[in-house]
N, C-alpha and C positions, 0 to 999 in steps of 0.2 A: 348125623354130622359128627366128624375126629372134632376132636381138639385141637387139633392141629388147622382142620379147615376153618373152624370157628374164629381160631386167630385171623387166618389172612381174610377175612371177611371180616372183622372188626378193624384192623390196617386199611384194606378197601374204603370203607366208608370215613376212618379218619382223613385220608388223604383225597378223597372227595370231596368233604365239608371246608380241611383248609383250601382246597384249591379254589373253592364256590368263594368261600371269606375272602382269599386273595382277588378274585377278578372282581369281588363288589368292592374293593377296597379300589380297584386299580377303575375305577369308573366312578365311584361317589366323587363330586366335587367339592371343593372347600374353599366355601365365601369369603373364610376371612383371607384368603392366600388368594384371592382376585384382587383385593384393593388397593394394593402397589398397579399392579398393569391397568385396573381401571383409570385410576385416576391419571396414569401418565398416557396411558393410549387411546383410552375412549372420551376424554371430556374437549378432544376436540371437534370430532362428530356428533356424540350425542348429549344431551344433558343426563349426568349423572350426581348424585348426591357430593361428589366432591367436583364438580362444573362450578368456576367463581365466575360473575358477571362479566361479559366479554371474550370470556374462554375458547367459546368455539371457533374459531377458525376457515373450517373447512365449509364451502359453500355447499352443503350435500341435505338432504331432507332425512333426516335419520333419525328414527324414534325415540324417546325420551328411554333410559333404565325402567323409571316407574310407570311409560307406558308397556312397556315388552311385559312385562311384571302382572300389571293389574291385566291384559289380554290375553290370557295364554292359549287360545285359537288360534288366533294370528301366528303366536310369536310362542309357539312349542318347543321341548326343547329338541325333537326328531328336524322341526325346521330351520331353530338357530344353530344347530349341529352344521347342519348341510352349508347352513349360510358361512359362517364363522370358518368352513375346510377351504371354499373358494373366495380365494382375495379380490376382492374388489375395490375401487376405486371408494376413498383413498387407501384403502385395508391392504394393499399389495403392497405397501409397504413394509411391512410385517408380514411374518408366517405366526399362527398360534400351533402352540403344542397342543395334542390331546388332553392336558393334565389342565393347562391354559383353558380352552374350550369350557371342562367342566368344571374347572374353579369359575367360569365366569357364569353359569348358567346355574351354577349354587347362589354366588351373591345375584343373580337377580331373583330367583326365587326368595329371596331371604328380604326383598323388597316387597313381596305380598302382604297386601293389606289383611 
């Protein structure tokens, strides 16, 4: 092998490695950057750690944060993906970002007991 090809096979793989860093960067969720949206958009469907007495509102049967949490069969996060892209009543009222989606599936993970 030149020296020459040595280099661009050493380039290869640095721009491999950032680009692998960038896509885990651009998919890892971050818990604390859910807790403004949760508290204003989810504590009227579900009970979340910042739900005050009375809070919910919406007549809908929706599982608790620390239930999705402590189940994670149920409530995976390949299935709360799926769930969280299609809006549903009353969730169509909003759209969530992809960035949204995994910040919120960080902070419930970060609700594991």
């Amino acid at each position: 092998m030149s020296w020459l090809q040595g280099v661009r096979l050493w380039k290869a793989a640095v721009t491999i490695a950032v680009l692998g860093a960038t896509v885990g960067l651009a998919t890892a969720g971050d818990a604390n950057a859910a807790k403004g949206l949760v508290a204003d958009r989810c504590v009227k469907c579900h009970d979340t750690p910042y739900t005050k007495s009375g809070e919910r509102t919406e007549a809908v049967n929706a599982p608790s944060f620390q239930a999705m949490a402590d189940d994670p069969a149920s409530y995976s996060p390949v299935k709360m993906r799926a769930s969280l892209r299609q809006p549903h009543f009353p969730m169509q009222r909003f759209t969530l970002s992809k960035r949204d989606i995994e910040n919120i599936l960080a902070y419930i993970d970060s609700l594991k007991k």
